[in-house]
C-alpha positions in Angstrom: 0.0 0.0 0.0 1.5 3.2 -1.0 0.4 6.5 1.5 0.8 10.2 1.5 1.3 11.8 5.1 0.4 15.3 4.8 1.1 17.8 8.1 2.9 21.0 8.8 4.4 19.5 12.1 7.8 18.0 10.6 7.9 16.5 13.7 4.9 14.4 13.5 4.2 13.8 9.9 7.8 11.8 10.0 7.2 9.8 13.3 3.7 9.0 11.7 5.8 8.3 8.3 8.2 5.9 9.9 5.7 4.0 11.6 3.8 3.7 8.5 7.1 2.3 6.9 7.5 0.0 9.5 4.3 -1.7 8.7 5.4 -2.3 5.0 3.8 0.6 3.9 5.5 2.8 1.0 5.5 6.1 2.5 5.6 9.9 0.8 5.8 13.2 3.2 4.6 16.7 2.2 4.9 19.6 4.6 3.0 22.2 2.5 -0.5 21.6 0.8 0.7 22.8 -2.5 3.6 19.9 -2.5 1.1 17.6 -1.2 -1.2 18.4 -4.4 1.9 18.3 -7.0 2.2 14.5 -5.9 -1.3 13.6 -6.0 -1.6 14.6 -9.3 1.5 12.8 -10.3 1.6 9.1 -7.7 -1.1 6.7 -7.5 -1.5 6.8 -3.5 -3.9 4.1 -1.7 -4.7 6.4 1.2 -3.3 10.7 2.1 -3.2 11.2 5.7 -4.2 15.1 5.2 -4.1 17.6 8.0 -6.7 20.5 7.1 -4.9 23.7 8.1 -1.7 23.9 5.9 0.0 26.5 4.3 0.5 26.9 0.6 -2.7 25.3 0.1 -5.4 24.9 2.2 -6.0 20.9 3.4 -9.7 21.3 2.0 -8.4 22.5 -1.3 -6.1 19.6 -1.7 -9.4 17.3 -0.5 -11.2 18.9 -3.1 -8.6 18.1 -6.2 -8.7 14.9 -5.4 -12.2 14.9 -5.8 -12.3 16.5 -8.8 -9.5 14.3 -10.3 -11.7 11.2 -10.1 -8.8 9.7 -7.8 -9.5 6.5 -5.9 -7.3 7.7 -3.2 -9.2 7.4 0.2 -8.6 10.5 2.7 -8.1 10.5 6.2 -8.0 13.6 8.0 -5.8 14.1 10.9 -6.2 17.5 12.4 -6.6 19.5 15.9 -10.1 20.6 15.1 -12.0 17.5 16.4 -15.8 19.1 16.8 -18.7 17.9 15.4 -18.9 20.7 12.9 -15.4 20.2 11.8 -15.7 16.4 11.2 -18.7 17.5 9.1 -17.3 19.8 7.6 -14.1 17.4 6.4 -16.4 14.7 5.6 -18.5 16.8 3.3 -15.5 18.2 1.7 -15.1 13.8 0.8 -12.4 12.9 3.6 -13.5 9.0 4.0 -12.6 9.2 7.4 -11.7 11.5 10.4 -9.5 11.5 12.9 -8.7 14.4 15.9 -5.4 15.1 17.1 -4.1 13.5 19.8 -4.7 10.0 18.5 -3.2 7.0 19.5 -1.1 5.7 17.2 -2.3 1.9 16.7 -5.8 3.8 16.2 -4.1 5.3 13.1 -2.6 2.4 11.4 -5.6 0.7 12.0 -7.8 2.9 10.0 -5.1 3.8 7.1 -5.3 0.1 6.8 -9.1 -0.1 6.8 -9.4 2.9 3.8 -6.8 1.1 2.1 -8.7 -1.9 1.7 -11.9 -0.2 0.6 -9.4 1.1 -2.2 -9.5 -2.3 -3.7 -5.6 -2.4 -4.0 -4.7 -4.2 -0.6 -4.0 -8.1 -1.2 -5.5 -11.0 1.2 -4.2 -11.2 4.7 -2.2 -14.5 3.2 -1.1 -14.6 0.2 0.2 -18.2 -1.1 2.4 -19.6 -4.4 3.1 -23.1 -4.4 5.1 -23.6 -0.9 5.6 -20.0 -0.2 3.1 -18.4 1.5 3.0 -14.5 3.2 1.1 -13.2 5.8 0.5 -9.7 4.9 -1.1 -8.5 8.6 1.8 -10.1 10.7 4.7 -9.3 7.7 6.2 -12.5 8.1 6.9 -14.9 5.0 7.5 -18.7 5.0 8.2 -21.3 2.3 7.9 -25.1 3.7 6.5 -24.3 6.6 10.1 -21.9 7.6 10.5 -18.3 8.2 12.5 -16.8 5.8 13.6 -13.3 8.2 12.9 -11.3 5.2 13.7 -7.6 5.7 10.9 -5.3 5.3 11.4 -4.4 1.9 12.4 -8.0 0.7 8.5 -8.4 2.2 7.6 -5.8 -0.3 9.0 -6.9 -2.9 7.8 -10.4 -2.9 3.8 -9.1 -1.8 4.2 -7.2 -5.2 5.1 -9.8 -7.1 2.8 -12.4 -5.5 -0.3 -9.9 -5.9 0.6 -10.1 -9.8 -0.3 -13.8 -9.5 2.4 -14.4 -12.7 2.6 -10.9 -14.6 5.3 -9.6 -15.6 6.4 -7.1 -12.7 8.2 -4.2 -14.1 11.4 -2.7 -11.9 10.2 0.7 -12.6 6.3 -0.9 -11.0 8.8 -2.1 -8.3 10.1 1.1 -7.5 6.6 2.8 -7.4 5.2 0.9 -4.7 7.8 -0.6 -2.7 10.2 2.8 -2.4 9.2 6.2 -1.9 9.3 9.6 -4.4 13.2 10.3 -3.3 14.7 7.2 -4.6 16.7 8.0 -7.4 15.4 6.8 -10.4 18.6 5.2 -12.0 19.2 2.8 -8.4 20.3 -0.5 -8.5 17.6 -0.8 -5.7 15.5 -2.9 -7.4 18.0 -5.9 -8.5 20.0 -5.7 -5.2 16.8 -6.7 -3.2 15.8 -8.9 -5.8 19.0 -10.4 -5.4 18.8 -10.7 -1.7 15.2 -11.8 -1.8 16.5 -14.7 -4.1 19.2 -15.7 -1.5 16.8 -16.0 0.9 14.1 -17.9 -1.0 16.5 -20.8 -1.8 16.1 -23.3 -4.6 14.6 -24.0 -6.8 14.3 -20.6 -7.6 10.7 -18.9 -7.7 11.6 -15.7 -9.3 11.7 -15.8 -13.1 13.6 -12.4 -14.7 12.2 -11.7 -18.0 15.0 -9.9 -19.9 14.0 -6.1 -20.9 10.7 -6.5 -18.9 10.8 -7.3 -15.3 10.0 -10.4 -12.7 7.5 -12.8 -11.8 6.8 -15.8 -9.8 
């Protein structure tokens, strides 16, 4: 699942970032509302955590060109102003979901998680492929039965590819929703972890490269 985090508070919008990341989420941060709208109309994001009151642009503006854009991206809204007007207010402007600051933090992941899945772009809690099998909730992959200590983006990596169920996987498709906008473009990202992921998998090996195309299982 790939997420925007949208707040002024540098502070907060990276703590909620990292924790994001740490759930095997692929995680964007914009500290203005006019940044935040120059990445929405360019990245396909599952779910925007927006704050409303942002400078540049107004959070409700940025709601609104999503809503005009036709995106499927869900919104939550994570702001200060939790009264009832307010949480109308953000709903009507086509937030998906609201949520007042302070929040607890397992409160937040849980509902990114739920909006993600109403975006129809979150996989099964388990995913399986012959004798490999991933549990996307508890991040842990096995093949026979074993624990294969994946890294987090290993875990990624191999989610993408098992969601494909046999398509040809692209690096640059990699890149987008497993890494975030400041990777550079021209890494070696991709085939080192596909590398490492391979190590790890053992024999025989699942991943197929298709020269001048990508990967699949």
């Amino acid at each position: 699942m790939r997420v925007l985090v949208v707040d002024d508070e540098v502070a907060l919008a990276d703590l909620v970032a990292a924790g994001l990341a740490r759930q095997a989420m692929a995680v964007d941060v914009a500290y203005r509302g006019d940044d935040a709208d120059e990445l929405l109309a360019v990245n396909d994001y599952d779910v925007v955590v927006l704050d409303r009151d942002l400078p540049g642009l107004h959070g409700d503006a940025v709601a609104r060109g999503i809503a005009e854009r036709g995106s499927s991206t869900r919104i939550l809204m994570l702001t200060a102003a939790g009264g009832l007007h307010d949480r109308v207010g953000g709903l009507e402007l086509g937030a998906d979901d609201y949520l007042a600051k302070p929040f607890e933090y397992p409160e937040l992941v849980a509902r990114v998680r739920a909006l993600g899945r109403r975006t129809g772009s979150l996989t099964p809690p388990v995913l399986r492929s012959g004798d490999l099998e991933l549990d996307t909730n508890r991040h842990v992959a096995t093949r026979g039965g074993l624990d294969l200590g994946l890294s987090t983006k290993e875990l990624m990596v191999l989610e993408v590819l098992m969601q494909a169920d046999g398509r040809i996987v692209s690096a640059e498709e990699l890149l987008e929703k497993v890494w975030d906008v400041n990777i550079d473009p021209f890494t070696n990202a991709v085939r080192v972890t596909v590398s490492k992921l391979r190590r790890k998998l053992g024999e025989p090996d699942p991943i197929r490269t298709v020269p001048g195309r990508g990967y699949r299982l």
